[in-house]
DRENVEXKOL-900931 format. One record per residue (C-alpha): residue in one letter; chain; x, y, z. Coordinates in pm, whole numbers, always signed. Example, Ala and Ser with C-alpha at 12.3 -4.5 7.8 and 13.67 -1.06 7.14 Angstrom:
<atoms>
<atom code="A" unit="A" c1="+1230" c2="-450" c3="+780"/>
<atom code="S" unit="A" c1="+1367" c2="-106" c3="+714"/>
</atoms>
This chain:
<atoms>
<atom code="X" unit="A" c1="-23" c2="+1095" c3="-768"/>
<atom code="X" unit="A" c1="+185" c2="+1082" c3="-436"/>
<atom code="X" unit="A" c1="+317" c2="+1454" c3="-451"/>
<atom code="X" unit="A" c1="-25" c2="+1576" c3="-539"/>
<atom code="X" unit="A" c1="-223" c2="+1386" c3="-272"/>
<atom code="X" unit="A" c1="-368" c2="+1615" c3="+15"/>
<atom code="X" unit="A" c1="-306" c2="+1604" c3="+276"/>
<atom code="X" unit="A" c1="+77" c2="+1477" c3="+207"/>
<atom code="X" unit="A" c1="+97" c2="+1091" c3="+268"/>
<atom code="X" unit="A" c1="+366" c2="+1018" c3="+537"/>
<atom code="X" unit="A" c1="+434" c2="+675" c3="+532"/>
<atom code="X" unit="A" c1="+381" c2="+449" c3="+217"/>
<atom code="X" unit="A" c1="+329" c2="+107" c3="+134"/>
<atom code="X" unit="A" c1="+338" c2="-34" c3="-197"/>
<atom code="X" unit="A" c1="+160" c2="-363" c3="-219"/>
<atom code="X" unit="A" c1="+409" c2="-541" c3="-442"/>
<atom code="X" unit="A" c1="+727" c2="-683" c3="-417"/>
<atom code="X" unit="A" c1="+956" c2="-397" c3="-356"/>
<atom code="X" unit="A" c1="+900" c2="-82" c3="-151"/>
<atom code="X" unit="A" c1="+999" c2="+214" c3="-372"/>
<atom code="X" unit="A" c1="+822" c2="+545" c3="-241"/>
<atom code="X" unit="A" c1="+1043" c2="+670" c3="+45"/>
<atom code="X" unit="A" c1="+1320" c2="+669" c3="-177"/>
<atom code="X" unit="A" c1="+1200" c2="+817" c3="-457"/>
<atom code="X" unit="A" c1="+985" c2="+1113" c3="-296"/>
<atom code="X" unit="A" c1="+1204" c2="+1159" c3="+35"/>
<atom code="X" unit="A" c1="+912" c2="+1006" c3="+277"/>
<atom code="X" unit="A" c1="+1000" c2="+864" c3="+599"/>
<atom code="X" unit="A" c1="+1028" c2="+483" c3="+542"/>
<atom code="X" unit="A" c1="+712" c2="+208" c3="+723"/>
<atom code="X" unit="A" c1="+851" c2="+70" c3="+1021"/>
<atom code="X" unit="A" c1="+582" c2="-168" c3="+1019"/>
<atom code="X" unit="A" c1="+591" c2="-316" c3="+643"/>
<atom code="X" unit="A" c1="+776" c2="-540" c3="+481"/>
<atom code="X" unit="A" c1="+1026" c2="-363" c3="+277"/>
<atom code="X" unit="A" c1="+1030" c2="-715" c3="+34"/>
<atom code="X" unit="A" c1="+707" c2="-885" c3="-8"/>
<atom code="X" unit="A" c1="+903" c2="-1227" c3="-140"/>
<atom code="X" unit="A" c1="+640" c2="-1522" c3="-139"/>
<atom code="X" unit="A" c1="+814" c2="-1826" c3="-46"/>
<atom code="X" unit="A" c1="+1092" c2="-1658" c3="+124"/>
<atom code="X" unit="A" c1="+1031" c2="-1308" c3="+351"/>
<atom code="X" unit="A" c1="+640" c2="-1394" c3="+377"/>
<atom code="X" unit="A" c1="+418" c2="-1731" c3="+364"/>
<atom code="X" unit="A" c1="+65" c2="-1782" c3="+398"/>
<atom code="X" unit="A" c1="+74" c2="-1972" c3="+697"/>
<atom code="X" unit="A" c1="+317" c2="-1720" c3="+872"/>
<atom code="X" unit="A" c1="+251" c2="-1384" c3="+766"/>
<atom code="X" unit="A" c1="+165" c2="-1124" c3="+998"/>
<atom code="X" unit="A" c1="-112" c2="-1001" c3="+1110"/>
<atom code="X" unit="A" c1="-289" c2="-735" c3="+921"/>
<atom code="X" unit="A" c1="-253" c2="-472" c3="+1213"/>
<atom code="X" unit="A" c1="+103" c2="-530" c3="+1270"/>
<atom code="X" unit="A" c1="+179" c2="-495" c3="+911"/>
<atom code="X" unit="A" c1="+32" c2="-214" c3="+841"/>
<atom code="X" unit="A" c1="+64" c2="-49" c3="+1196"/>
<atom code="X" unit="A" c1="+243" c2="+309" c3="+1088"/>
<atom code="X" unit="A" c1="+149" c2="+293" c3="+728"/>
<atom code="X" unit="A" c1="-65" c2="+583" c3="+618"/>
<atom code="X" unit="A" c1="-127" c2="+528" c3="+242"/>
<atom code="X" unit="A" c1="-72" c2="+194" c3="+35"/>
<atom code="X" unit="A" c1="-2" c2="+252" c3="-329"/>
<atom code="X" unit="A" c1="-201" c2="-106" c3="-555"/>
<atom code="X" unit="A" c1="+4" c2="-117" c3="-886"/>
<atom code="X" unit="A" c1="-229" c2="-260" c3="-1159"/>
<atom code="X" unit="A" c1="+63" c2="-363" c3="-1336"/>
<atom code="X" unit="A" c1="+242" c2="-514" c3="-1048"/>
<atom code="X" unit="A" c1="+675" c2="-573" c3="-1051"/>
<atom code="X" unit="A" c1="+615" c2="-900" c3="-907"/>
<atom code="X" unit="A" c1="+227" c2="-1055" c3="-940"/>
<atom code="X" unit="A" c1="+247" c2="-1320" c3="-698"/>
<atom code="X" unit="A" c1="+335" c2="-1052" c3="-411"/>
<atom code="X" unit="A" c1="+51" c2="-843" c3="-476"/>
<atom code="X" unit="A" c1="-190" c2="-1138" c3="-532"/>
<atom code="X" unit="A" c1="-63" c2="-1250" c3="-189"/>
<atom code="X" unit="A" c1="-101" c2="-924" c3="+6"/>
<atom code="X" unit="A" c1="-456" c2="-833" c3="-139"/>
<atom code="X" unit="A" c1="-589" c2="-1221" c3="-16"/>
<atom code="X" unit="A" c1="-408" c2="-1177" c3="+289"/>
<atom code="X" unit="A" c1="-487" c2="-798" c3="+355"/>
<atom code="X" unit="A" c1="-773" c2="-741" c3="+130"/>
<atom code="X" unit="A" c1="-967" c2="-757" c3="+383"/>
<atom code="X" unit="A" c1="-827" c2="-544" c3="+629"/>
<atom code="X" unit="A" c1="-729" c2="-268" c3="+342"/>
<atom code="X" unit="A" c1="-1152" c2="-179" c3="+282"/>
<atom code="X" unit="A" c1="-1190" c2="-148" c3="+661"/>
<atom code="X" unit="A" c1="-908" c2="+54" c3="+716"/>
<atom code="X" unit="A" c1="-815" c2="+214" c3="+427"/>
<atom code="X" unit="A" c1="-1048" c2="+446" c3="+159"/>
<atom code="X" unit="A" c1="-974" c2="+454" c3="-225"/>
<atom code="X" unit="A" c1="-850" c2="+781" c3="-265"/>
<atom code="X" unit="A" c1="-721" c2="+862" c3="-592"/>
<atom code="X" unit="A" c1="-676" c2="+623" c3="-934"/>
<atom code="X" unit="A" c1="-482" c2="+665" c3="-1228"/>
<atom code="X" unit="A" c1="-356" c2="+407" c3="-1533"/>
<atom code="X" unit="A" c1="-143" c2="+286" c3="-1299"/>
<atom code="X" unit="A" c1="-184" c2="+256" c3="-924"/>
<atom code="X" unit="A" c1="-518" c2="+316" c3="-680"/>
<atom code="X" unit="A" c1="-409" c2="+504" c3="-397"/>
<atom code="X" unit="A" c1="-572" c2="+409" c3="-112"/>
<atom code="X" unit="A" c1="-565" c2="+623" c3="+254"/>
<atom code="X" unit="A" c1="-674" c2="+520" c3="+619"/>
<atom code="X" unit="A" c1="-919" c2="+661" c3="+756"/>
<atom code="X" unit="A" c1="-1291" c2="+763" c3="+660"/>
<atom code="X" unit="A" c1="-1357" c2="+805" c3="+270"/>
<atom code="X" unit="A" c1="-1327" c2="+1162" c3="+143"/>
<atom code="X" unit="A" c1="-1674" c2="+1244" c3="-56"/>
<atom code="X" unit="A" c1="-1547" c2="+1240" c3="-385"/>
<atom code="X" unit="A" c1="-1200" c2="+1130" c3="-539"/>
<atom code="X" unit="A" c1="-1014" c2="+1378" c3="-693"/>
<atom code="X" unit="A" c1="-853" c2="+1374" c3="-1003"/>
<atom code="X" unit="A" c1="-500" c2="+1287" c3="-1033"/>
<atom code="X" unit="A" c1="-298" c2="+1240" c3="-1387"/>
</atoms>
């Protein structure tokens, strides 16, 4: 869904434990994320940062539906979940990740396999 997404996504943020995507398709890595969302150890409720810091340079944030590590993502989208809908559009979907974009929404989402 990345490498068909247009226009390209630069920077990437997966909202789960581990940050995977700049690796694996060659992207230039967030400065501003986390690159371990560990609950209890990099990140805690009562210290986390703020929701424009975080996500300051990312461009896209990838939602797994079937996350590596469920209490990460549970903690980013109460933490974030906010932020993400005023910042970010749903882009794309598939079985296994929502791709979601800053910026305005596009009209329609596209279809991605």
């Amino acid at each position: 869904m990345l490498r068909l997404a247009q226009p390209a996504c630069g920077t990437v943020a997966a909202l789960d434990f581990a940050q995977p995507f700049a690796a694996l398709l060659g992207l230039p890595p967030s400065r501003s994320f986390l690159w371990a969302v560990h609950v209890g150890r990099a990140v805690n409720p009562g210290d986390a940062p703020s929701a424009a810091s975080l996500f300051a340079d990312v461009q896209c944030a990838m939602q797994p539906k079937r996350p590596l590590e469920p209490k990460s993502t549970a903690f980013l989208l109460e933490a974030y979940g906010g932020y993400l809908d005023e910042a970010f559009y749903l882009e794309a979907e598939n079985a296994d990740w929502r791709l979601h974009r800053r910026g305005p929404p596009n009209d329609a989402l596209p279809a991605y396999p």
